[in-house]
N, C-alpha and C positions, 0 to 999 in steps of 0.2 A: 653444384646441385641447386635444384630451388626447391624447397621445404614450407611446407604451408604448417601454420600456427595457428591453435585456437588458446584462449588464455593467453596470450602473447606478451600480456602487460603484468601478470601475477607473476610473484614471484620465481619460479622455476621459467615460466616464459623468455620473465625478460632476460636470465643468464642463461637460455639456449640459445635466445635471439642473438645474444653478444658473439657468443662463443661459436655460431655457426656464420654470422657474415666473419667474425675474426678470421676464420680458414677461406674467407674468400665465396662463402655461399649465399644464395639469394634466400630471403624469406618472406613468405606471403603473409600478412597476418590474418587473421580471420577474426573480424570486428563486429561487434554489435552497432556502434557508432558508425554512420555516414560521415559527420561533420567533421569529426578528426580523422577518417581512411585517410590514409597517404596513397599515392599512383602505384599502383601493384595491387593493393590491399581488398580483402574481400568481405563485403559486409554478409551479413548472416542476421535472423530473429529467428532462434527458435522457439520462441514463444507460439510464434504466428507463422511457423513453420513455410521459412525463405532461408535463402541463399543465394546467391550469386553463381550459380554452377558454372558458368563459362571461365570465370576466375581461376578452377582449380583444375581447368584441363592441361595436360602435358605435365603434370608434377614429378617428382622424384619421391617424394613424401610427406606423409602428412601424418601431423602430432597434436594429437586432439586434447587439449588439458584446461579446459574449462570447464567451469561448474561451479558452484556456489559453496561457497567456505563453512566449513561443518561447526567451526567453533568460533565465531563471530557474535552467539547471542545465545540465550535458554533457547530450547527448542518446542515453541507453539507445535500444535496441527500444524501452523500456515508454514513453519520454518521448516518443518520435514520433509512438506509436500514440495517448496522451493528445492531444496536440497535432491531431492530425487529426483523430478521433473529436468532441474539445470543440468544432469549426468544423462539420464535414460532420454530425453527428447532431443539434447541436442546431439548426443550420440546417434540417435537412429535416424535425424536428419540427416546429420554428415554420413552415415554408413550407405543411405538410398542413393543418395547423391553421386556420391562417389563411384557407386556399382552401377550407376548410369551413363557415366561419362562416356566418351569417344575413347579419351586415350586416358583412362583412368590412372592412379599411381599404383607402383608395385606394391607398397607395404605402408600402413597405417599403424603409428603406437596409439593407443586409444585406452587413456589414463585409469586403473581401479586403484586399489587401495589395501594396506592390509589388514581392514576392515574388515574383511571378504570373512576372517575365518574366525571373528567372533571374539568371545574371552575363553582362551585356551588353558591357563595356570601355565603349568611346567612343561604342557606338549612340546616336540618339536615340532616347527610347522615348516613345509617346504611346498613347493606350487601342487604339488600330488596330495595337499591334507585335504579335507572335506568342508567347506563354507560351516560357518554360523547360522546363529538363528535370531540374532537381535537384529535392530533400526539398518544399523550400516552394513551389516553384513547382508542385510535381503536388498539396498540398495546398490551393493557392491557386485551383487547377482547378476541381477537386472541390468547393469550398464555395462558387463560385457555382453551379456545377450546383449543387448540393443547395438552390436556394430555388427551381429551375424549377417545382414543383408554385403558388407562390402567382402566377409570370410567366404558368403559363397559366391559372388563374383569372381574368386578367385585372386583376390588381394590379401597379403602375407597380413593376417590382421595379429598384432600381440601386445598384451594388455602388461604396462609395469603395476604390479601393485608395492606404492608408494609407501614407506615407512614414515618415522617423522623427520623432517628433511631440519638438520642443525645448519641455520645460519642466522646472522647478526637481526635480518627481520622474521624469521621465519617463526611459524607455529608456534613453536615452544619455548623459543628465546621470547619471544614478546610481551610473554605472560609472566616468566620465572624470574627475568631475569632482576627485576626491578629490586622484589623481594628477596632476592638473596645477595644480593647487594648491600642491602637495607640489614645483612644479618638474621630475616626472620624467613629464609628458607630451611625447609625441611622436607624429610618424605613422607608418602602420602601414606595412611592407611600404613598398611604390615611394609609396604615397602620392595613386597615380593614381586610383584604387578611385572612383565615384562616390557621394557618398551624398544620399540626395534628402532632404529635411527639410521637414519643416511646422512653426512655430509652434503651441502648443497653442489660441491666441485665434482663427490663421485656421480651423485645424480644425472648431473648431466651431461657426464662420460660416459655413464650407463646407458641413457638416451643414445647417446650419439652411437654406440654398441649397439643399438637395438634397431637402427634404421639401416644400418649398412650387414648386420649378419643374421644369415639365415635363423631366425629363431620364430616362433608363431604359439600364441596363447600365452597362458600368466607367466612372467618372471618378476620376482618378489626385487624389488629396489630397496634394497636394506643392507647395512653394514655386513661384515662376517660374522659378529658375533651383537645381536641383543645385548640390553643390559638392563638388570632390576630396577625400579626405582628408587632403591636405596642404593645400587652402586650410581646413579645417574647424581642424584641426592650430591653423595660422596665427592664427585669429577665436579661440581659446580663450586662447590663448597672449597676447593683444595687447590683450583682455581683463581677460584675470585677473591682467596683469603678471606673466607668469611664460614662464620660455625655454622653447623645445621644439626645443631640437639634437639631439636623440638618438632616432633611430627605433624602433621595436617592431618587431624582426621577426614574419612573419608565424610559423614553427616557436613562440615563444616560445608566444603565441596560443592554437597551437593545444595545443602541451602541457597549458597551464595547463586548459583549455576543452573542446577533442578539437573534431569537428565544427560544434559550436555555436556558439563560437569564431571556427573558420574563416570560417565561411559569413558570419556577420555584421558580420566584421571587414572582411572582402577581398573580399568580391562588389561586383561592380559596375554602379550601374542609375541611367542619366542620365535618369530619366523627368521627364515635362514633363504640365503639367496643362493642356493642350490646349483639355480639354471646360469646366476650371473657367471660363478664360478665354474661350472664346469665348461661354459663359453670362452672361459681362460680371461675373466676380469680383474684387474688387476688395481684394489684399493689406494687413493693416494691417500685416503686419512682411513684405515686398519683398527685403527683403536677409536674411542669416545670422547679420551682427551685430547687429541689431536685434533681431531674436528672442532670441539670447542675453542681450543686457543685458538683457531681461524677466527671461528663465529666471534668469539669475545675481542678479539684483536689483545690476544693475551703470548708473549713468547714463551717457548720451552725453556722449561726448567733446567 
């Protein structure tokens, strides 16, 4: 197949880029940069609303996962407007585009988050719950609308919303891990807070699940089962041989952080992957701790 990539160099990019020339397939990436394109490679500014359309004629697929990283800094006006703008503009670039081709591709994954459904508490959430009403959840909105132009050209459009993805650089290891190591991890607040996690290996078996089978609209990218931030707390802690008696209040958080902080820290989303499973997905890391001793390069007990 040959599979066009946006984000191709973040994280999750760059282990589908591996993992799909590994079985022998071509990938296009889809670049902001000219000066590093390699031959194949397709520049794009959605800023300034370009692309290279001839690039992504005759495709197999295309995996839209670029956008500006939500926890990288406090969040100004200027960081939220980046943050939205980088999902809803370059979304509905690639979606025109695509739905104008000659020989367009069959099926676009086109990245949300599960953001989408807000701070839930104890809900169960599955792709049938009802969106939120904070920052990320009206930005999580909005950037699947914005691929409706290639849904109604009649391309299989289906959106993963992305849990927090456990691996060795990834989101949450980058920030935690330093400090509990250091012994001065703990959990946040009451601890209750859900947080839904994916492994970085199922992620992108899930992906590769979602280019090749009939599936269209959200499928939540997330483990089988959430876990609270105090059983999350627990698995790092039991781990890394290191104590976690001492909580993080939330006020700390958020001083350190402002918003960004907040929301990330203490929101709560017991989402469940419904559609992955009933598509017959099959977890190679099932449990929390599993996926850690990956991330951590830590072996079983």
């Amino acid at each position: 197949m040959r599979i066009a990539i946006t984000g191709a160099t973040g994280l999750i990019g760059r282990a589908l880029t591996d993992d799909l020339r590994g079985d022998g397939h071509q990938v296009v990436r889809v670049t902001r940069s000219r000066a590093h394109a390699a031959d194949g490679d397709v520049v794009w500014d959605p800023d300034a609303d370009r692309i290279d359309a001839a690039g992504l004629e005759g495709l197999d697929g295309v995996v839209h996962l670029a956008g500006e990283p939500i926890g990288a800094a406090r969040w100004s006006d200027d960081t939220k407007r980046r943050i939205r703008d980088s999902r809803v503009r370059g979304t509905d670039l690639l979606a025109r585009t695509l739905a104008g081709l000659d020989a367009p591709p069959p099926v676009l994954v086109s990245s949300s988050a599960v953001g989408y459904y807000g701070d839930r508490g104890d809900e169960v959430l599955t792709e049938d719950s009802t969106p939120g009403d904070d920052f990320l959840a009206g930005v999580c909105v909005a950037w699947e609308a914005a691929a409706d132009p290639a849904r109604d050209a009649g391309i299989r459009v289906v959106h993963p919303r992305t849990g927090v993805v456990i691996a060795a650089d990834g989101p949450l290891l980058d920030k935690v891990e330093l400090p509990f190591r250091l012994g001065i991890g703990g959990r946040i607040g009451s601890g209750r807070q859900y947080v839904p996690w994916i492994s970085l290996t199922d992620h992108v078996r899930a992906l590769r699940l979602l280019l090749d089978e009939d599936l269209a609209g959200p499928v939540n990218l997330t483990g089988p089962e959430p876990v609270t931030n105090a059983e999350l707390t627990r698995a790092l802690g039991e781990i890394l041989h290191r104590p976690t008696v001492l909580p993080i209040p939330t006020f700390a958080i958020s001083a350190l952080y402002g918003e960004m902080g907040r929301t990330l820290a203490s929101v709560s989303q017991r989402a469940r992957p419904a559609r992955l499973l009933a598509a017959g997905f099959t977890f190679v890391h099932p449990d929390l701790r599993s996926a850690l001793r990956v991330a951590l390069r830590r072996p079983a007990a």
